[in-house]
VEXZA-422512 format. One record per residue (C-alpha): residue in one letter; x, y, z. Coordinates in steps of 0.5 Angstrom, whole numbers, padded with zeros to 4 digits, always signed. Layout:
<rs>
AXYZ;...
</rs>
This chain:
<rs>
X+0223+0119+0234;X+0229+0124+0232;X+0230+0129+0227;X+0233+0124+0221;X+0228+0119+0222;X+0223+0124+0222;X+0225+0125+0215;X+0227+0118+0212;X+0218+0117+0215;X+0217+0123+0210;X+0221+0121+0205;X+0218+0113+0206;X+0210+0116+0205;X+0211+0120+0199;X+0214+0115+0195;X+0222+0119+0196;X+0228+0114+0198;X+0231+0117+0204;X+0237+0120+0202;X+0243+0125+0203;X+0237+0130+0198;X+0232+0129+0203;X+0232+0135+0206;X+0232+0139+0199;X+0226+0134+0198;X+0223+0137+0204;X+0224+0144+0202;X+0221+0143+0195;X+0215+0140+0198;X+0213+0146+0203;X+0214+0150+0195;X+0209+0147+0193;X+0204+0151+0199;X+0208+0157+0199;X+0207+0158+0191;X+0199+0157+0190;X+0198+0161+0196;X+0203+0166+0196;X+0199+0166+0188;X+0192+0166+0191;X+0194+0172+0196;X+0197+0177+0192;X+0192+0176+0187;X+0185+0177+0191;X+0189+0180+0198;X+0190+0187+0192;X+0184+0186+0188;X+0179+0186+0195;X+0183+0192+0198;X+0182+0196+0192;X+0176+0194+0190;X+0170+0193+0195;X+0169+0199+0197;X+0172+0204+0192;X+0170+0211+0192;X+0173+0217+0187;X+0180+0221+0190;X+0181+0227+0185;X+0176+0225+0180;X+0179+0232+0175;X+0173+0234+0172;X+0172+0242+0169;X+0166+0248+0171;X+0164+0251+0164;X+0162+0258+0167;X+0164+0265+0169;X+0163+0269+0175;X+0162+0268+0183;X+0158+0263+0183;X+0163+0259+0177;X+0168+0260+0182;X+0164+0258+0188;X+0163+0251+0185;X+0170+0249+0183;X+0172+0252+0191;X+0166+0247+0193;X+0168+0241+0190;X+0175+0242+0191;X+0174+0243+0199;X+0169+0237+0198;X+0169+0232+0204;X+0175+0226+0202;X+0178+0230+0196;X+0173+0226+0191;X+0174+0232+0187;X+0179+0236+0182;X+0175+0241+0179;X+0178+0246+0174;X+0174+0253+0171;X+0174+0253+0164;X+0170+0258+0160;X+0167+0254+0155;X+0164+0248+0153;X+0169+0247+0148;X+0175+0248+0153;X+0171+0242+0157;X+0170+0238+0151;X+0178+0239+0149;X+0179+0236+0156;X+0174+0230+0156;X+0178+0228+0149;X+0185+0228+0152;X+0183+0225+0158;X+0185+0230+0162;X+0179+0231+0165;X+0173+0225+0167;X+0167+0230+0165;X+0164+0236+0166;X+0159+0241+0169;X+0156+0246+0164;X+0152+0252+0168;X+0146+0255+0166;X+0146+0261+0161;X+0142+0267+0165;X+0136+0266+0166;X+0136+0258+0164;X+0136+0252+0170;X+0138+0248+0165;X+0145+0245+0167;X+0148+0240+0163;X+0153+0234+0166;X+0157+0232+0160;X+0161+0225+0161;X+0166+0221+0156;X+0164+0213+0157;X+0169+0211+0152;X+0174+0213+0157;X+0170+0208+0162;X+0163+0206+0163;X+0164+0206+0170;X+0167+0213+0171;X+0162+0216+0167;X+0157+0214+0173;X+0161+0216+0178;X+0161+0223+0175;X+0155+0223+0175;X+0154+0222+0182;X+0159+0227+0183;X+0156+0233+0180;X+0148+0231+0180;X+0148+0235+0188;X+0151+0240+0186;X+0145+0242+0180;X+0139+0239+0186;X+0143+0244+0190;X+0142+0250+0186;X+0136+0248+0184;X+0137+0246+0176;X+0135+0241+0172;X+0140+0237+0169;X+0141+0233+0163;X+0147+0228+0162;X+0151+0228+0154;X+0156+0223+0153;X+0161+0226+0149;X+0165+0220+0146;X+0160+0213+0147;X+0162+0207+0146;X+0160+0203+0139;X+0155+0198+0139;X+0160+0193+0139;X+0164+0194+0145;X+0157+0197+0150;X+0162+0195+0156;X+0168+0197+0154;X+0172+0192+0156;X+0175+0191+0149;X+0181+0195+0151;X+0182+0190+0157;X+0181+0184+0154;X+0186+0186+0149;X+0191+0188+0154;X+0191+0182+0158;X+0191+0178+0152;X+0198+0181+0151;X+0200+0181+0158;X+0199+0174+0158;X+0203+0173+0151;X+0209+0175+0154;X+0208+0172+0161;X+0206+0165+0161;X+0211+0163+0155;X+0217+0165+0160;X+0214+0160+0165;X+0214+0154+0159;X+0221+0156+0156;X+0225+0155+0163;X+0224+0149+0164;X+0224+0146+0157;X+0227+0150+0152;X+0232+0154+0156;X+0237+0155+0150;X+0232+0158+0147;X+0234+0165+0152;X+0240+0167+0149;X+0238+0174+0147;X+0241+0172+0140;X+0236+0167+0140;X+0230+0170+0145;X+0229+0176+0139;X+0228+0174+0133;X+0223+0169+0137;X+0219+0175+0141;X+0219+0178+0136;X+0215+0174+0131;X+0211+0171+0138;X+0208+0178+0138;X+0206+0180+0131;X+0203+0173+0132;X+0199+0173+0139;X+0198+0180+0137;X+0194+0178+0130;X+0190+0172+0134;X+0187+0178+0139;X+0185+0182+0134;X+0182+0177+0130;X+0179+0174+0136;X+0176+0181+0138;X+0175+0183+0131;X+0172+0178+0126;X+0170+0173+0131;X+0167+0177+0137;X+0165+0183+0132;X+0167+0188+0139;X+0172+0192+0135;X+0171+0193+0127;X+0178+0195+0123;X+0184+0197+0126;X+0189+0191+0125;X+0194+0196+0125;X+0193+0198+0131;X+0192+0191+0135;X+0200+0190+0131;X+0204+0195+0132;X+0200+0196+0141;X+0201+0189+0141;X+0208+0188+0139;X+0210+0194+0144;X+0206+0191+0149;X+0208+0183+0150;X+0215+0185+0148;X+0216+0190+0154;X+0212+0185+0159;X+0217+0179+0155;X+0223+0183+0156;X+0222+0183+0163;X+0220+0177+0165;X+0226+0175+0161;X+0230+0179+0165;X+0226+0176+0171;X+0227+0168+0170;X+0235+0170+0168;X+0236+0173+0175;X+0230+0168+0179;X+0229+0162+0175;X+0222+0158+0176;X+0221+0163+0181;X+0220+0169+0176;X+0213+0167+0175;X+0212+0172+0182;X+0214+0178+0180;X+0211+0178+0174;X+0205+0175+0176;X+0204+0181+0181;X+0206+0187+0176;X+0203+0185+0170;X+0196+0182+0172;X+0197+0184+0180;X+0198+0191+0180;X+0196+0192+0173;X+0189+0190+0173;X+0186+0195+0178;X+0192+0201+0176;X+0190+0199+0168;X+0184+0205+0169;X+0180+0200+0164;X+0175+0196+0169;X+0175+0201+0175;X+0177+0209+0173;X+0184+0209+0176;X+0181+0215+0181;X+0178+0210+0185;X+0184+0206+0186;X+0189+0209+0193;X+0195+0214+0190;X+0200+0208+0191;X+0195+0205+0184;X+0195+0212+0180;X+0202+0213+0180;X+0203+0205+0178;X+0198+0208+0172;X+0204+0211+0169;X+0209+0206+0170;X+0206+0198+0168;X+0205+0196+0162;X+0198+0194+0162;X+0195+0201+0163;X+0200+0203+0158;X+0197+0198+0153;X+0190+0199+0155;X+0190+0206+0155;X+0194+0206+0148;X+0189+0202+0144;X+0184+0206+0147;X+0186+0213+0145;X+0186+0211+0138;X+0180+0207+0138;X+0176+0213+0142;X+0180+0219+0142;X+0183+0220+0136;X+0190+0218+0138;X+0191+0224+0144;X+0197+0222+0149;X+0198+0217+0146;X+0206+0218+0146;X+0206+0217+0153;X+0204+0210+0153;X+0208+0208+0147;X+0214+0211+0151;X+0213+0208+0157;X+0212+0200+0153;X+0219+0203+0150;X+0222+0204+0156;X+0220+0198+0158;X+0224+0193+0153;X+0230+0197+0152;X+0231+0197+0161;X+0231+0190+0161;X+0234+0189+0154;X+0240+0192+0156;X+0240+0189+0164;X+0239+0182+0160;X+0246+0184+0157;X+0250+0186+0162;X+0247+0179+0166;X+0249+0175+0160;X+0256+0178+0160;X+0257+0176+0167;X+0259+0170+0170;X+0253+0167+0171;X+0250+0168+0165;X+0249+0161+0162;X+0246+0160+0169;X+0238+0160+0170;X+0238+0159+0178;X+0234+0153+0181;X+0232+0151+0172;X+0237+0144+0172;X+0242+0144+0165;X+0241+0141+0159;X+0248+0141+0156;X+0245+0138+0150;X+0239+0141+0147;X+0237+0135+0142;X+0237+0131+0148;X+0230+0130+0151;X+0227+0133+0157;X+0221+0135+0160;X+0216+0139+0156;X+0212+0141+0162;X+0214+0141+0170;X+0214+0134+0171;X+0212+0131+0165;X+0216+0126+0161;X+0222+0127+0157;X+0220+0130+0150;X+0224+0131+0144;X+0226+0138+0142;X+0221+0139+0137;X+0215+0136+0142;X+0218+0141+0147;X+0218+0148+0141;X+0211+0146+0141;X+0209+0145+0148;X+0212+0152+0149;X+0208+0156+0144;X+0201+0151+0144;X+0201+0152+0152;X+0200+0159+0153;X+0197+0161+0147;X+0192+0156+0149;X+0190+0161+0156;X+0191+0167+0151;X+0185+0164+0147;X+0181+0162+0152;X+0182+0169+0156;X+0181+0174+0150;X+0176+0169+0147;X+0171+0167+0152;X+0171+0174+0157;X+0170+0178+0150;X+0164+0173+0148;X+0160+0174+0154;X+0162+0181+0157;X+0163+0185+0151;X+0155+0186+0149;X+0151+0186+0155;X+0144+0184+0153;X+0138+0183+0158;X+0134+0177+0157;X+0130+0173+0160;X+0129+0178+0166;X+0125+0175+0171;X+0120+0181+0175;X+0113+0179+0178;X+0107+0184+0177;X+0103+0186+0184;X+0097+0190+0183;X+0089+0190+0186;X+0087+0184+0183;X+0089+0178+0180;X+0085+0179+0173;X+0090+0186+0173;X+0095+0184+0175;X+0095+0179+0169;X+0094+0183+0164;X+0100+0188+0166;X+0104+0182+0166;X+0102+0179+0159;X+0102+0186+0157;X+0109+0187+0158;X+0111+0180+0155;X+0109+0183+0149;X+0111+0190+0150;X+0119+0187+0152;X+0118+0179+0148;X+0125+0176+0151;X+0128+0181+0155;X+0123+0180+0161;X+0119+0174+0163;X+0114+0178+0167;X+0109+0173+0172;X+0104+0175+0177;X+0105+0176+0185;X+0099+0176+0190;X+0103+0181+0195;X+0108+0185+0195;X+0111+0182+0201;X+0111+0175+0197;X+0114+0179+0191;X+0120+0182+0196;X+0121+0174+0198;X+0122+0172+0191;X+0127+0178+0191;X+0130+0175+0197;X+0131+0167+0194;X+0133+0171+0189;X+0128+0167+0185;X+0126+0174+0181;X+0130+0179+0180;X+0125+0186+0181;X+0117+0187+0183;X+0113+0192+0180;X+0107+0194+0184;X+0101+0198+0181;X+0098+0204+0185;X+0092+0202+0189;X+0088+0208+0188;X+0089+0214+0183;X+0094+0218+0187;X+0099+0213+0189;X+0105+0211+0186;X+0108+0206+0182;X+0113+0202+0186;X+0119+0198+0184;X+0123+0193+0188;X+0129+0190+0187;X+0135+0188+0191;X+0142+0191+0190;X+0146+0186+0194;X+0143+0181+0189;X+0147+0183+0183;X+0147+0191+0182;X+0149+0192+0174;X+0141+0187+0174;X+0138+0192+0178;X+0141+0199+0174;X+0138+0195+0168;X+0131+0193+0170;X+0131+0201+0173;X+0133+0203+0166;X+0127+0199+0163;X+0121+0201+0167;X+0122+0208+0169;X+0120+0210+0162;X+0114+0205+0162;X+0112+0209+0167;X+0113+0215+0164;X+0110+0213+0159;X+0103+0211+0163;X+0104+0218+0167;X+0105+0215+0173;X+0111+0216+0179;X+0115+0211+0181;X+0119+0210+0187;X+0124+0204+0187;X+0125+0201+0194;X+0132+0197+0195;X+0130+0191+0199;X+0137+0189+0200;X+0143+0194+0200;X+0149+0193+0199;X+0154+0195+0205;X+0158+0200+0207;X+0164+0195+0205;X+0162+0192+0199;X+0159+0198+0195;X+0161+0195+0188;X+0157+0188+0189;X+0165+0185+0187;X+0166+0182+0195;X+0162+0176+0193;X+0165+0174+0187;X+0172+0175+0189;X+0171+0170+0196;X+0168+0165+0191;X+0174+0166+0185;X+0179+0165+0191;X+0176+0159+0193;X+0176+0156+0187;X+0183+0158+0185;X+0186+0156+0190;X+0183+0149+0189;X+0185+0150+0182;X+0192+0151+0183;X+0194+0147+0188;X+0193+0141+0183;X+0197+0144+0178;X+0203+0146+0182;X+0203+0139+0185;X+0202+0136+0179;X+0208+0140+0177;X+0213+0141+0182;X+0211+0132+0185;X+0210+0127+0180;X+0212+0123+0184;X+0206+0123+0188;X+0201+0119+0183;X+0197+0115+0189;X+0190+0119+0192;X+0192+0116+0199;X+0198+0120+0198;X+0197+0127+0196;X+0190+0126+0199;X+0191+0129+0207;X+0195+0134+0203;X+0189+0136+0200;X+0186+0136+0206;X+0191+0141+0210;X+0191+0145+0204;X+0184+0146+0203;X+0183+0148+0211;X+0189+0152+0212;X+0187+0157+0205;X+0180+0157+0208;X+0182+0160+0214;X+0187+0165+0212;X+0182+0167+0207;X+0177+0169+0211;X+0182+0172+0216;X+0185+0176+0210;X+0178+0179+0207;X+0175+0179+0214;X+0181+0182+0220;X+0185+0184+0215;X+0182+0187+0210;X+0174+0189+0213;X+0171+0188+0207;X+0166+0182+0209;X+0163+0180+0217;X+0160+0176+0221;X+0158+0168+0220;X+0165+0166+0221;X+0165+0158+0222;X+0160+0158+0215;X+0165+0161+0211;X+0171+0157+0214;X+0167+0151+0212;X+0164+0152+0206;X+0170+0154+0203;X+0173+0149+0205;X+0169+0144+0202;X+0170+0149+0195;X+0177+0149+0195;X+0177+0141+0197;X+0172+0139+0192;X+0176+0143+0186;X+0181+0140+0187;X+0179+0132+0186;X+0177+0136+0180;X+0182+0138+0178;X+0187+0132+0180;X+0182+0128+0175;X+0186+0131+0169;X+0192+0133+0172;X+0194+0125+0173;X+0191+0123+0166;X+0194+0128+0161;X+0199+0132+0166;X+0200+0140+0166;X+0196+0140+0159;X+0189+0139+0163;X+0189+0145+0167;X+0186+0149+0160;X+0180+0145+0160;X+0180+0146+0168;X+0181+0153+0166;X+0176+0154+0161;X+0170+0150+0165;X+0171+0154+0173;X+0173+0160+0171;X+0172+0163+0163;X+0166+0159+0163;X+0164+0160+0171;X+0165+0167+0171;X+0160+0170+0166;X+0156+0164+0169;X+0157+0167+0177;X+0153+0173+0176;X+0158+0175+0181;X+0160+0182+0176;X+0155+0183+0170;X+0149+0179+0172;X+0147+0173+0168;X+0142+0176+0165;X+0146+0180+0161;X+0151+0175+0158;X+0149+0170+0153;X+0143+0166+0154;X+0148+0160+0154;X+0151+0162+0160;X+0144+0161+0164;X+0144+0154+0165;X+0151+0154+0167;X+0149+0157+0174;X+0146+0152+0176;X+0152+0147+0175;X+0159+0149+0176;X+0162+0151+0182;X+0165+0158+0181;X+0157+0160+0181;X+0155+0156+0187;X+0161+0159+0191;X+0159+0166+0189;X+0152+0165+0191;X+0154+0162+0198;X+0158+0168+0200;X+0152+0173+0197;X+0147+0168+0201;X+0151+0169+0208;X+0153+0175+0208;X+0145+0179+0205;X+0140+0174+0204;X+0140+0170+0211;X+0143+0164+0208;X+0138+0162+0202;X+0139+0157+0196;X+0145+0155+0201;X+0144+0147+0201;X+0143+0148+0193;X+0150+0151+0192;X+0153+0147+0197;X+0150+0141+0194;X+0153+0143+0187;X+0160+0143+0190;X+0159+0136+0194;X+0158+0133+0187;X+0164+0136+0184;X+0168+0133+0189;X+0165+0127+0189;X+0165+0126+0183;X+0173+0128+0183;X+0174+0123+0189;X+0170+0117+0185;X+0173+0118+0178;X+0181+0120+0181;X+0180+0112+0186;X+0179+0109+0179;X+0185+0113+0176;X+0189+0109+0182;X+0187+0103+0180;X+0190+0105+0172;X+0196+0106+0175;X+0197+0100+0178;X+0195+0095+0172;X+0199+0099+0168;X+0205+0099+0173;X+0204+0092+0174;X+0203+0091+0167;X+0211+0095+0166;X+0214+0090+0172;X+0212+0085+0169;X+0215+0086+0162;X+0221+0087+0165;X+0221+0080+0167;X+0223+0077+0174;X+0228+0081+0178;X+0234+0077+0179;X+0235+0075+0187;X+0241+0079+0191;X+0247+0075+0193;X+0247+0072+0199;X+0252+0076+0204;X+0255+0070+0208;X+0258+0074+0214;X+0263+0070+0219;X+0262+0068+0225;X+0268+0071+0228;X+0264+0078+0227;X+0259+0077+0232;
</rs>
């Protein structure tokens, strides 16, 4: 079989007619595999390589001390092994505090007074939870080496209702989102609407609205953040008119295929240089320069300094969102000035704007009016279910329902340590007995408990803790924080025993959340750009052996990609391929479901169910016992925790809860493959229901051919 009839074979099976656009047909149809995977790669390849191992790289802290041995500290620090640390000599615990309140430095060390051993490490959380333990870490050795007790002060805590300071996050991504995603929609629907003289008054009152909605999500709804509407306004108008004049800008030069570029420097990039999950010292130098440079660390850090720190710098971060807008309005300019300035690459013309076009990509034709709803209703439904559902489950971490077992000489003691400390801590723990410490680590291991505590056997031996970072670490630093002071209180010494570490490669516990995430996504993508990009293929039978390919072939590089390429996991290859295999594959019958029914617009409830709800019930970031009691259920029955708990299970717990998960994942996919065969057969009753109002088909005239023309 010849090339032409290879392409008129492709046409025939995907319901195309052969034609002279066959081949621009072919073309579109690898797009839809370059996009969801070019997608899924930038995203997960960035957040895996910068953070499955992170480990501080210039962290600025200050010394307050005098003489030799001040000096001699700041040369140790700065001459320590892989330059975690710039430490700069200040002569009082006014200078450090001057530093911590201008973010110029991420804490400090105070230095005993002669003839004190009493030294204390100060730390600002309000810059960043996880900044402050890392601080903490880094300074702790040098107080043991020189024999002095230290004490930890936090200069600027976080209020009660942002105990994560997630808010700033949250609330910039949310901005992000409000000048990202409506270009996307604006494209292919309402493309007169990108003549600046059009496109500026609309930004603008876009971004006073999506700005008021994240506060009032934030603020009054979620209770993170009290007052400072002010704030979020005029943060917000700057923040999503810099990211919307670019991706403006963006769509003007690339079309439809703008959605890379900006996908990669608004969330991409930005995330792990925005300096507002992870301290942007612990991200490669390539990050800490884009920290000064993107929109989202500028919007993060800006809400942040007035929030927390009384408005220090915050000028800078303002500038860089100002530059932002007037760089890309004046490249705007010069692009509409230029001969093509009418012309969106690849986006076909509407000469007439009242007449009807798709709303969405591949959807039906719609009137103006529709297509104005559309292009506000569809992204600003993603912003309320990113801002919303990620600040209602992080923004308070609340343990409940701990599960711990109690191991003591005899039952009759053990039990009555457990009822004692179910009523002591009535919802926070849920405390049963154990007959043995080896039966009690097997339950850490299954997963089944989360810590054991053991009491002494005779009147001089410690108390011991067991616990398992490698099944959630922000469960293990909560449970530690919980019965250090129980067995202080009963003057007994604790040792803690980590019966599962993490690894070398995976040292913040994210590596199982990330491989479960990119499976899931990219089951999820697919389905919507296919949707998207081929309406033309509505039948199972279809697009099911692409779905087949696709999930095969994103389960190797994936593996390929975190395993080689990255280092960031190892071993049990096949199972890995396999499972996420079958995860991608099963979400994606999933996703088709709607995607079929109600077009582009059901990928928001997919949206809310495999991700916003699926995430805080993963335990793959913060553990499921500090996020609402809702959540709990939740792990049991949606994919993103099962995926999660697969990868976790492989890689530090031999495989246990395995079959549960996949099970769960199997009933997803099954349920997607039953539910899309009874959507084929709508189709053709309604198609033959169409053909049948249209009436009879009239007959072809019969070409009567002369027989001299043989």
């Amino acid at each position: 079989m010849d090339t032409e009839a290879v392409l008129e074979a492709a046409d025939v099976i995907d319901g195309r007619p052969p034609g002279p656009d066959r081949k621009e047909h072919i073309i579109r149809m690898v797009a839809l595999f370059v996009m969801p995977f070019l997608m899924v790669t930038m995203m997960f390849a960035t957040y895996m390589s910068t953070m499955h191992s992170p480990h501080p790289r210039d962290m600025p802290v200050a010394v307050v001390g005098s003489g030799a041995t001040a000096q001699a500290i700041v040369d140790g620090l700065n001459a320590a092994p892989g330059g975690s640390t710039e430490a700069t000599l200040v002569p009082t615990r006014d200078d450090a505090l001057d530093l911590l309140h201008d973010q110029r430095a991420a804490g400090a060390l105070i230095l005993p007074s002669e003839g004190s051993t009493s030294a204390t490490i100060l730390t600002a959380s309000a810059a960043g939870a996880a900044q402050g333990a890392t601080v903490q870490q880094l300074l702790a050795p040098v107080a043991v080496e020189n024999s002095w007790q230290a004490t930890t002060e936090d200069v600027a805590p976080l209020p009660d209702g942002d105990r994560a300071g997630i808010v700033v996050l949250f609330a910039a991504m949310g901005m992000m989102l409000a000048g990202y995603v409506p270009l996307s929609m604006m494209v292919m629907g309402t493309p007169h609407l990108l003549r600046l003289r059009r496109f500026l008054p609309v930004l603008a009152g876009w971004s006073a609205f999506t700005s008021s909605i994240i506060w009032l999500i934030l603020g009054p709804i979620v209770g993170a953040v009290e007052g400072h509407y002010l704030t979020f306004l005029g943060v917000g108008m700057l923040a999503t008119g810099a990211v919307g004049m670019a991706q403006l800008l963006f769509s003007k030069v690339m079309g439809p295929l703008a959605v890379l570029p900006g996908m990669l420097l608004w969330v991409v990039f930005g995330m792990p240089a925005s300096n507002l999950a992870l301290s942007v010292h612990n991200m490669p130098g390539f990050f800490q320069f884009l920290h000064g440079v993107l929109p989202l660390p500028a919007a993060g850090e800006a809400l942040r300094s007035i929030l927390y720190f009384d408005g220090a710098g915050l000028g800078g971060h303002l500038i860089v969102l100002a530059v932002w807008i007037i760089a890309a309005l004046a490249l705007c300019l010069l692009k509409e000035r230029s001969a093509t300035g009418d012309v969106l690459p690849g986006v076909p013309p509407i000469p007439d704007p009242e007449a009807k076009a798709p709303a969405l990509a591949g959807g039906p034709p719609r009137s103006k009016r529709f297509r104005y709803v559309a292009a506000a209703a569809f992204p600003l439904s993603i912003l309320v279910v990113v801002v919303g559902a990620m600040g209602f489950s992080m923004h308070k971490p609340q343990p409940h329902d701990i599960p711990v077992v109690v191991v003591a000489a005899t039952p009759e003691v053990a039990q009555q340590t457990a009822d004692g400390l179910n009523t002591q801590l009535d919802g926070i723990l849920d405390v049963t007995v154990a007959n043995t410490t080896e039966e009690a680590t097997e339950q850490i291991r299954a997963r089944d408990v989360v810590a054991a505590f053991v009491l002494p056997s005779a009147p001089d031996a410690p108390a011991a803790l067991y616990s398992a970072s490698a099944a959630n670490p922000s469960q293990q630093s909560t449970i530690r924080a919980i019965f250090q002071p129980i067995a202080a209180a009963q003057e007994l010494p604790l040792t803690m025993t980590d019966v599962q570490p993490l690894s070398d490669t995976d040292t913040g516990g994210s590596n199982s959340m990330y491989v479960g995430m990119s499976w899931i996504m990219a089951g999820f993508l697919f389905l919507a750009v296919l949707r998207g990009g081929a309406p033309h293929l509505r039948r199972l039978p279809q697009f099911l052996p692409l779905l087949g390919g696709w999930a095969v072939g994103m389960s190797v590089w994936l593996w390929f990609l975190f395993d080689v390429l990255i280092g960031a996991i190892s071993g049990n290859a096949l199972e890995m391929i396999g499972y996420g295999a079958l995860t991608i594959f099963s979400v994606s019958l999933a996703t088709g479901v709607l995607t079929r029914t109600i077009g582009l617009a059901g990928i928001i409830p997919m949206m809310v169910v495999l991700m916003m709800a699926g995430l805080p019930a993963s335990g793959g970031g913060m553990s499921v016992y500090l996020v609402p009691e809702v959540f709990r259920p939740l792990q049991d029955v949606l994919p993103l925790p099962a995926a999660v708990d697969i990868a976790r299970s492989l890689r530090y717990f031999d495989g246990v809860g395995v079959g549960q998960n996949l099970l769960v994942i199997a009933i997803w996919g099954a349920v997607g493959l039953v539910l899309n065969l009874l959507i084929d057969k709508w189709l053709n009753r309604r198609s033959d229901t169409d053909a049948e109002d249209a009436g009879p088909v009239p007959e072809a005239p019969v070409k009567l051919v002369p027989a001299d023309a043989h």
